[in-house]
C-alpha positions in Angstrom: 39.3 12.7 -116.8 40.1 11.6 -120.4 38.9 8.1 -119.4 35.3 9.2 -119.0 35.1 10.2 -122.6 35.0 8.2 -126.3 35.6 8.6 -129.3 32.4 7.6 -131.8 33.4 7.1 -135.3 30.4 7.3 -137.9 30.7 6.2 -141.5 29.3 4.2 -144.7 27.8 1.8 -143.6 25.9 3.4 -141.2 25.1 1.2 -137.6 22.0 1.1 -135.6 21.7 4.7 -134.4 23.9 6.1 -136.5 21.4 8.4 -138.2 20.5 9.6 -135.2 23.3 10.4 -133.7 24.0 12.6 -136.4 20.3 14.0 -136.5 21.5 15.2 -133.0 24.4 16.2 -133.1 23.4 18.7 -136.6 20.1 19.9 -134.0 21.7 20.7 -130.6 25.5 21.6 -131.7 26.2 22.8 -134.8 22.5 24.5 -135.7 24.0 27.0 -132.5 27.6 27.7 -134.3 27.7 28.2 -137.6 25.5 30.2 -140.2 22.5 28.9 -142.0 24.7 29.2 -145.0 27.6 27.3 -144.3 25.9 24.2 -142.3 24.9 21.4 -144.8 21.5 20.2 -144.1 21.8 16.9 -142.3 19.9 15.1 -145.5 23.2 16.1 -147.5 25.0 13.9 -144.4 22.9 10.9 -145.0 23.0 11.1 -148.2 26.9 10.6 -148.3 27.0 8.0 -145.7 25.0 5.6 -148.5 26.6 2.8 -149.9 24.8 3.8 -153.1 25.9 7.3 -153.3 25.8 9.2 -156.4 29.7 9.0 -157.4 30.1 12.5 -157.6 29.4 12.6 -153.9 31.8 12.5 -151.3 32.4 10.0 -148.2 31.1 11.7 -145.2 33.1 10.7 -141.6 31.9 12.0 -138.4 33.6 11.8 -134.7 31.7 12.9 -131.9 33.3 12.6 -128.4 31.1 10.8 -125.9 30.6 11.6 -122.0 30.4 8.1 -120.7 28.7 8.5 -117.7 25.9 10.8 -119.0 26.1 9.2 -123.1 26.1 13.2 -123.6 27.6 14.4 -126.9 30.2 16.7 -126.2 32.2 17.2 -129.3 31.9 17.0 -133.1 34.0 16.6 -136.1 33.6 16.0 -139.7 35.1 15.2 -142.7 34.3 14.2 -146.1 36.8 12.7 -149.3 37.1 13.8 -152.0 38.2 11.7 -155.1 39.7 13.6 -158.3 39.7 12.3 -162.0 43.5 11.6 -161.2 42.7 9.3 -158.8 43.9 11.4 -155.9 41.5 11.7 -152.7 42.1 14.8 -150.4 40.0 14.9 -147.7 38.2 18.1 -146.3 37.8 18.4 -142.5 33.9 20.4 -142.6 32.8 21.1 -139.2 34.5 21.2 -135.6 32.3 22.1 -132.6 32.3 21.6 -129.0 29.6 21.7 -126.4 29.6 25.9 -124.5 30.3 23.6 -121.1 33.0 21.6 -122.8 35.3 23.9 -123.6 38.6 24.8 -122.9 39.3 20.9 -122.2 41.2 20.4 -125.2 38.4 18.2 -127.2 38.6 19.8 -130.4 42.0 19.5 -130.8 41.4 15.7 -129.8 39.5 15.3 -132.1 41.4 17.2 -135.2 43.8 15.2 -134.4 41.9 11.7 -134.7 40.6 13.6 -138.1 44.6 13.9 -139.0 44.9 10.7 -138.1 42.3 8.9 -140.1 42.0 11.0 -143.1 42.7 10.1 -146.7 45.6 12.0 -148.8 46.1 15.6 -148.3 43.9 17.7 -145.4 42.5 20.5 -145.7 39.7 23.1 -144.3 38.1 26.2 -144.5 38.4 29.1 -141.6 36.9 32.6 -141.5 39.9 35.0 -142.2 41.4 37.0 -139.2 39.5 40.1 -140.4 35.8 38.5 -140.6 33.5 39.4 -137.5 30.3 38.4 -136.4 30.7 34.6 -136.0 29.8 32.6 -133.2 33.2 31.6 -132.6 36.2 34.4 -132.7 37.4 33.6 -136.3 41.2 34.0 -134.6 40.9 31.3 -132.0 40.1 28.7 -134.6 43.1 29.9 -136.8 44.9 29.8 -133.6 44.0 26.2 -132.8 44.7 24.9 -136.6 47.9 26.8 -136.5 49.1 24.8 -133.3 47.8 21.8 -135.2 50.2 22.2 -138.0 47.7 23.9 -140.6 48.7 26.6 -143.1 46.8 29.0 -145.1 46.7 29.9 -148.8 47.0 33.5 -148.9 47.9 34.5 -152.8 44.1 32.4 -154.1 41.2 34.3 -153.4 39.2 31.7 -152.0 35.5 31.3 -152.3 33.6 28.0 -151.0 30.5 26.7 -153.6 27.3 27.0 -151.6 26.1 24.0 -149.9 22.5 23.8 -150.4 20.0 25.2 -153.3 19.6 28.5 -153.9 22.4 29.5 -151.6 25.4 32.3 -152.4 28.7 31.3 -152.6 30.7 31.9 -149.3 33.5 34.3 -149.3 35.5 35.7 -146.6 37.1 32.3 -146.0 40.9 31.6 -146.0 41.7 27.5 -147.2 44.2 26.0 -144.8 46.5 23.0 -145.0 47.9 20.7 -143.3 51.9 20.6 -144.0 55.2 21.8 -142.5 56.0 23.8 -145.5 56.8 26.5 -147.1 54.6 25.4 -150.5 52.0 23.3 -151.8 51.8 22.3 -155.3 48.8 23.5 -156.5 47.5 20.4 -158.5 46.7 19.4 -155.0 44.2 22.3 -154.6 43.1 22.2 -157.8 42.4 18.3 -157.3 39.9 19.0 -154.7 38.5 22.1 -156.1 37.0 20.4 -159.2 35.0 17.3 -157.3 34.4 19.6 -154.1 32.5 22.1 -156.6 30.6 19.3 -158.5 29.3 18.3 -155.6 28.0 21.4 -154.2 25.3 23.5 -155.5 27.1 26.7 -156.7 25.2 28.4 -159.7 27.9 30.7 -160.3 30.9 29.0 -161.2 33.0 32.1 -162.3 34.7 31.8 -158.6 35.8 28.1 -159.4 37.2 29.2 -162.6 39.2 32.3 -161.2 41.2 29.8 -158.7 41.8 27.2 -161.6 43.4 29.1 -163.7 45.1 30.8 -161.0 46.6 27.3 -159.9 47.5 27.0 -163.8 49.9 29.2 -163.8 51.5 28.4 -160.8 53.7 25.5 -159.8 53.4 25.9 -156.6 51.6 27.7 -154.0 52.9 30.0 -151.0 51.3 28.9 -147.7 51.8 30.6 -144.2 50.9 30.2 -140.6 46.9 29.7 -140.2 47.6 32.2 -137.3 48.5 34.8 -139.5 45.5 34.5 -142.1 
């Protein structure tokens, strides 16, 4: 029943247990469902939730759904906001996982939808295209679930994510989805969160960064379609 479960909100400032809570939930979900490459060490987690921060980094928020009865993390999501020169925050929703004997239940797309709820400005994500294989998780269900969520995805940008630790590639093979009932975007939205998302990453090659800018320059607006169809 939906009454044995809570939701647990982490963010700056961190509470007693906070730390580890995330320290768990970055060991014994997510190590399990995503590739080395695109899960941010959960040093880069702590170090956004300080009140401190460098200013370049973003503010990390984390919801993990809690079993009541067993205090058993079930379910994670995360997002992190992203502040432009401009003044405009969009927010970025990072990770979505759910335990293997969890699923089906409908607690990621709780959760998403807490995200929605909660998140600053403009929402967006990254997915796997439709034509990537070898994830943990079929790259189709997730667009799926974003779809029914209300997500669309950017199809005419060629869409590469900065790496998220030292000395790792940029990630390619990604589609960026968001959230909006229409048709269009305008693409100073996207081109608002490129610029601090990539200053705050670790990408050595910046040629991929540059490609989209001046992509988005040229271009009012932006086409979006169904994430199902990415």
């Amino acid at each position: 029943m939906d009454d044995a479960f809570t939701e647990r909100l982490i963010q700056c400032p961190l509470c007693d247990g906070d730390s580890e809570a995330l320290q768990h939930v970055h060991a014994k979900l997510m190590r399990s469902e995503f590739p080395a490459d695109e899960l941010e060490p959960v040093d880069e987690w702590l170090k956004m939730l300080q009140k401190d921060r460098d200013p370049q980094l973003p503010s990390f928020h984390a919801l993990i759904l809690v079993h009541i009865p067993s205090d058993q993390f079930v379910a994670a999501c995360t997002y992190e906001v992203y502040t432009a020169s401009s003044g405009r925050r969009t927010s970025l929703l990072t990770y979505l996982v759910t335990h293997v004997s969890f699923r089906r239940r409908g607690f990621a797309r709780r959760l998403c939808r807490s995200a929605i709820a909660s998140a600053s400005g403009p929402l967006l994500l990254e997915a796997h295209n439709g034509a990537t294989t070898g994830d943990v998780i079929n790259p189709k269900d997730r667009l799926n679930l974003y779809s029914a969520l209300g997500f669309r995805g950017l199809r005419d940008v060629e869409y590469v994510a900065p790496s998220v630790e030292p000395g790792s590639a940029n990630v390619s093979g990604l589609v960026l989805l968001v959230l909006t009932p229409n048709d269009t975007v305008f693409s100073s939205v996207l081109m608002d969160f490129l610029v601090p998302y990539w200053k705050a990453c670790y990408a050595k090659d910046d040629a991929p960064l540059r490609k989209m800018l001046a992509f988005c320059s040229q271009h009012a607006e932006l086409s979006v379609v169904k994430a199902s169809l990415c």
